[in-house]
C-alpha positions, -999 to 999 in steps of 0.1 A, spaced: 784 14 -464 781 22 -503 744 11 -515 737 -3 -548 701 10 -554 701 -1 -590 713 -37 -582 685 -33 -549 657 -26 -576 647 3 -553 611 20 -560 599 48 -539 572 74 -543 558 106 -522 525 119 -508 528 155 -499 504 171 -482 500 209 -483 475 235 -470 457 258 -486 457 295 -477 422 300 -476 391 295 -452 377 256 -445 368 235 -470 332 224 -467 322 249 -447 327 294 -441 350 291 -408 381 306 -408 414 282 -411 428 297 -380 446 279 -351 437 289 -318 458 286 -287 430 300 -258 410 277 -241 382 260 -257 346 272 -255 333 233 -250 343 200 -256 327 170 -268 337 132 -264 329 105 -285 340 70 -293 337 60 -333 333 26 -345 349 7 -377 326 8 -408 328 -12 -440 338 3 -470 327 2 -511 341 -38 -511 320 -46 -481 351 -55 -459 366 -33 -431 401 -22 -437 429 -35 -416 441 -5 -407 406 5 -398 402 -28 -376 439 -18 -358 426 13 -349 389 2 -335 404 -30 -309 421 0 -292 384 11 -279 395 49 -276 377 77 -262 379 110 -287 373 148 -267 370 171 -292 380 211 -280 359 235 -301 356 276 -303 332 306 -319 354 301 -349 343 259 -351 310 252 -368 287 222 -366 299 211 -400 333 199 -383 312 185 -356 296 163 -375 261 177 -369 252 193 -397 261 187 -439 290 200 -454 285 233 -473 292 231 -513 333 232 -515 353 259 -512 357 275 -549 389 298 -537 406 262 -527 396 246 -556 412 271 -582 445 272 -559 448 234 -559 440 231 -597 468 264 -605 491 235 -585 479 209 -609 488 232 -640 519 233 -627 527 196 -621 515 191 -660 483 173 -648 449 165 -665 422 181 -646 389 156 -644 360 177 -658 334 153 -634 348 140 -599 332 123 -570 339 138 -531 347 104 -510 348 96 -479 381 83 -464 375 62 -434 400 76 -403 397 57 -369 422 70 -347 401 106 -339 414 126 -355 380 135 -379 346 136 -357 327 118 -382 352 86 -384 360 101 -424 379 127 -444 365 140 -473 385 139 -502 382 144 -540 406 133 -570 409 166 -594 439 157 -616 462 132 -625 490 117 -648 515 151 -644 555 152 -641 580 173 -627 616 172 -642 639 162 -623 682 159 -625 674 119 -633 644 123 -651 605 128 -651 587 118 -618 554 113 -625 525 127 -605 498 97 -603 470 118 -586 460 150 -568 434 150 -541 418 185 -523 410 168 -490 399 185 -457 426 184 -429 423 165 -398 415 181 -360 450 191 -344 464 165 -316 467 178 -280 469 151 -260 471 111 -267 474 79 -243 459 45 -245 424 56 -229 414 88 -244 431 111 -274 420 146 -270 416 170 -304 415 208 -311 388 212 -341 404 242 -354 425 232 -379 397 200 -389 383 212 -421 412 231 -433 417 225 -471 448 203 -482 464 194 -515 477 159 -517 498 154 -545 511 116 -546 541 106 -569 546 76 -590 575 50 -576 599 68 -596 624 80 -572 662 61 -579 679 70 -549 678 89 -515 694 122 -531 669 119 -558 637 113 -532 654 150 -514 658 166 -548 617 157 -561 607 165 -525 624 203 -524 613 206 -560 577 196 -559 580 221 -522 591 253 -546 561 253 -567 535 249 -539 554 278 -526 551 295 -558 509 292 -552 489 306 -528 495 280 -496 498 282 -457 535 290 -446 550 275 -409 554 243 -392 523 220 -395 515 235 -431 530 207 -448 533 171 -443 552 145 -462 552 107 -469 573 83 -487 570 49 -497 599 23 -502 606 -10 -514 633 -29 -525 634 -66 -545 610 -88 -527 603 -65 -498 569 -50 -492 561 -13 -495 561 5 -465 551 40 -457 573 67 -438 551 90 -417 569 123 -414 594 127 -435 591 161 -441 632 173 -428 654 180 -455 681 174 -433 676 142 -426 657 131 -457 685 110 -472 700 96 -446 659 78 -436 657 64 -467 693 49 -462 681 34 -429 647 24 -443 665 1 -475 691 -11 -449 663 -22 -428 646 -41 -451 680 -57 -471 687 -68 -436 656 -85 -431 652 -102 -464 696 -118 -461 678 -134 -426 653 -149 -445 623 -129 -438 602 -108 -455 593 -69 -440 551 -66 -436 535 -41 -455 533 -14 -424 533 26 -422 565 34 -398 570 73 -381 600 88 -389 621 96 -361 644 123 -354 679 104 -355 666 93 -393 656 58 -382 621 50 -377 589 31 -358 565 11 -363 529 29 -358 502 8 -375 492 -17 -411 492 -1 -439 461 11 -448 441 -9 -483 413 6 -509 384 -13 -485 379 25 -465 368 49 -493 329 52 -500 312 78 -518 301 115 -500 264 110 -504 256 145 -488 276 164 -519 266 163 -553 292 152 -583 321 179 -586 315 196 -619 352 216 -635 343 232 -660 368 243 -689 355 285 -680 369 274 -641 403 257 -655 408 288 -681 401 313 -646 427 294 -632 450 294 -657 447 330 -665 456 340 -627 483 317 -630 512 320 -605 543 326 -614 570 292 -605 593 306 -576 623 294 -599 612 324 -626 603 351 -597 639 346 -581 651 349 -620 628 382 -627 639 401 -592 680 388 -603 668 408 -633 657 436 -614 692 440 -597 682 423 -562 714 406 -546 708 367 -539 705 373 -499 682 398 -507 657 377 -527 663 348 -497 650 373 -471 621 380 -495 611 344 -498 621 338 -462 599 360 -447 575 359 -471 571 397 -481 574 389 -520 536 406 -527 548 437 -507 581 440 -523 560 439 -553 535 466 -542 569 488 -534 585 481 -569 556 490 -586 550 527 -571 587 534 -570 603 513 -598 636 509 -583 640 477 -567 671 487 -537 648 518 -527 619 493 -525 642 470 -505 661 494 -481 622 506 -473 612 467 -468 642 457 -449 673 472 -447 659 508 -426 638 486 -402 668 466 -390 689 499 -391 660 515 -366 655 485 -347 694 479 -338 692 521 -332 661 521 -308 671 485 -289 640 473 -303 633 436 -320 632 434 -355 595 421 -356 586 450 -330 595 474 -354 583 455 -386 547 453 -369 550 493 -360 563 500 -403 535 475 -418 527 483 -454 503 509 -451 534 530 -435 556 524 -465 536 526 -490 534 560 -478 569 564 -479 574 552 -510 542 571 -527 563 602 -510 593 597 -523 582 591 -557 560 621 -562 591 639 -550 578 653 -518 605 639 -500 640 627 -502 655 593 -500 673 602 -470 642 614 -450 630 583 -451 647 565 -425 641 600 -395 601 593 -411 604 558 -400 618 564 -364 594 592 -360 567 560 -363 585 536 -340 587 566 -313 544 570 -318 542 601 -336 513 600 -366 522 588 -399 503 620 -415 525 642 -397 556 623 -393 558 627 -428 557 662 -435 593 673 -450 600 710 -449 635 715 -466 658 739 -453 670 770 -472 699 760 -495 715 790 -482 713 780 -444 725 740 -458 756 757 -473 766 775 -443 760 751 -419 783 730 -443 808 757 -443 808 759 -409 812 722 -404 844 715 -428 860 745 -408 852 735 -374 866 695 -383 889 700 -411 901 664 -422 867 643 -423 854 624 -453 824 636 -471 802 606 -458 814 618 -423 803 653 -430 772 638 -449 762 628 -414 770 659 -391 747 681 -418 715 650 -417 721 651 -377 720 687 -375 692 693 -400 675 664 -382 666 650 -421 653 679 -434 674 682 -459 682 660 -499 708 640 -494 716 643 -530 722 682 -529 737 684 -495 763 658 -511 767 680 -541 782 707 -516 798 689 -490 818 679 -525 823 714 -537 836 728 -506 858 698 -497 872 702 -533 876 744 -528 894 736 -491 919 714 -515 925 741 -541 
């Protein structure tokens, strides 16, 4: 069924939320996810408050009539601050910069003077019934193939404890990842279509990527709001799948059209996205009565010196990396593998000592899936055996011209079979007499090979110690004297 979304009067927005690479946000705890058991657990039961209007939300009020109890599993790297026991430390500076470098890229105003709030939560998932949040920029854009989509606001907001366990009586929470620091970045209800909402929702995705963010599943989370003529707006929880981005929001204006030619009118409601691309109900949308001020942090202070830091440490959009390493000579699947397993910064460190951008790649990639499919090993085995500090070796080697190209790869195996890296490296090249008779010897033992197939006989039986180059450079001579 073809959908007229102009003649529908469709408006739809996003709130993405993104973490932070760096450690919690109020407090010095490290924003690591644990998976052992627990060192002690607490159980509470929170209660609705009222917020700045003197009302109680009617989300808030949803959420209280359930009467849950909250246990909350905590650890040595857990503080009191996520607790609730004790104040929250003065923000996280590191956090702050990353989430205003995001800002500067989504052509936002930065607010100089800012107030930390409190966000009422009621369904457990913060200890103190709250998440802190504070506004830092607003009014921005990104360009899009059918034009600007404003960015209404930015928020740096500590994430929520990790679900473990939930059923009517009792949810239970890990506090590990409760503090962690979290950009939200909310569109305006610019968004025409469903293509559109996947295009602004990859786009906005490359330039977090492009800063210094948590990578995996559970790093980001995604929202999107929809309406149509006469409907109410109603929030999609989880609608963070490219694949199935387009065909929810189909679903979602389908859902509401239908409901409006019966004669009814769709409530205002937050839904889960499911899946199949259709979605469920989970609970009323939330209003403005559930934000109060943070009275235990002082006003947030940006000053222009903090913004020019920022600025000045600027990362570089992913769009103009993958540009700069075409530049460089890198194929397109190469420069996917880079982003896709997140090794830009050590290709970096590689092309800088050796300035060649296929040696800094063979040593990256190529030579540890070569050793890996030689030794029966996994690729991840042998990446965590070759970490940087063995090819940065390598490649410090190869350009001072202590070893060959070629040596490389036996240097490499010599690591994944547990010899030491500071003598696994040391080259001793054979006599160039010896190479040329061992080459002679070779050609007249198996007349009729290529050079590449001789190449390898003389690397096998020198056991790479030997230059590639200049063995090449007589395997070619005598193949060409055998001819005359």
């Amino acid at each position: 069924m073809e959908i007229d979304y102009k003649k529908l009067e469709m408006k739809s927005g996003l709130e993405i939320h993104q973490q932070i690479d760096s450690h919690k946000l109020f407090c010095n705890c490290p924003s690591v996810l644990r998976s052992d058991e627990p060192e002690f657990i607490v159980s509470r039961k929170l209660h609705a408050v009222a917020g700045e209007s003197g009302e109680i939300d009617l989300a808030v009020a949803h959420e209280a009539k359930q009467n849950k109890e909250f246990t909350y599993q905590a650890y040595d790297t857990t503080c009191l601050v996520e607790l609730d026991e004790e104040p929250p430390h003065p923000i996280n500076l590191e956090a702050l910069k990353i989430a205003i470098q995001i800002a500067l890229h989504l052509n936002c105003e930065i607010i100089p003077i800012t107030q930390v709030m409190r966000k009422t939560v009621l369904d457990g998932s913060n200890t103190g019934g709250f998440q802190r949040t504070v506004l830092i920029a607003r009014g921005g854009y990104v360009k899009t193939s059918l034009g600007k989509v404003g960015i209404t606001s930015i928020f740096l907001e500590e994430d929520s404890a990790r679900p473990v366990s939930r059923n009517s009586k009792e949810s239970i929470y890990r506090l590990d990842r409760l503090g962690i620091p979290l950009v939200e970045i909310v569109t305006d209800p610019d968004i025409k279509s469903p293509e559109h909402a996947k295009e602004t929702a990859l786009h906005i995705g490359n330039i977090l990527r492009s800063c210094k963010v948590r990578r995996g599943i559970g790093t980001i989370r995604q929202d999107i709001n929809i309406s149509i003529k006469d409907s109410n707006r109603v929030e999609l929880k989880g609608f963070q799948n490219p694949k199935i981005m387009i065909k929810t929001v189909e679903n979602e204006l389908l859902r509401q059209k239908k409901i409006l030619d019966s004669g009814g009118k769709n409530p205002s409601e937050v839904r889960n996205c499911l899946a199949d691309g259709t979605t469920e109900f989970s609970r009323p949308m939330p209003g403005s009565a559930r934000m109060y001020p943070e009275t235990d942090i002082p006003l947030l202070k940006i000053s222009r010196n903090f913004i020019n830091d920022a600025k000045k440490d600027l990362p570089k959009l992913k769009s103009k990396i993958e540009s700069d390493l075409k530049k460089q000579g890198l194929s397109e699947e190469m420069i996917k593998t880079l982003f896709k397993q997140n090794r830009l910064e050590e290709y970096k460190e590689l092309y800088g000592i050796l300035n060649n951008p296929m040696s800094a790649a063979k040593i990256l990639f190529t030579l540890p899936k070569d050793i890996a499919k030689k030794l029966n090993k996994s690729l991840s085995e042998i990446q965590n055996i070759l970490g940087i500090e063995v090819m940065r070796l390598a490649a410090t080697n190869l350009a001072s011209g202590k070893i060959p190209e070629s040596y490389i790869k036996h240097f490499f195996e010599k690591i994944a079979n547990g010899e030491n890296p500071t003598s696994a490296i040391s080259f001793k090249e054979k006599n160039e007499n010896e190479i040329e008779e061992k080459v002679m010897k070779i050609i007249k033992e198996k007349p009729g090979l290529n050079a590449n197939a001789y190449m390898g006989l003389i690397m096998k039986e020198f056991k790479e110690q030997v230059d590639g180059k200049r063995a090449m450079e007589l395997i070619n001579k005598f193949l060409k004297n055998t001819s005359n």
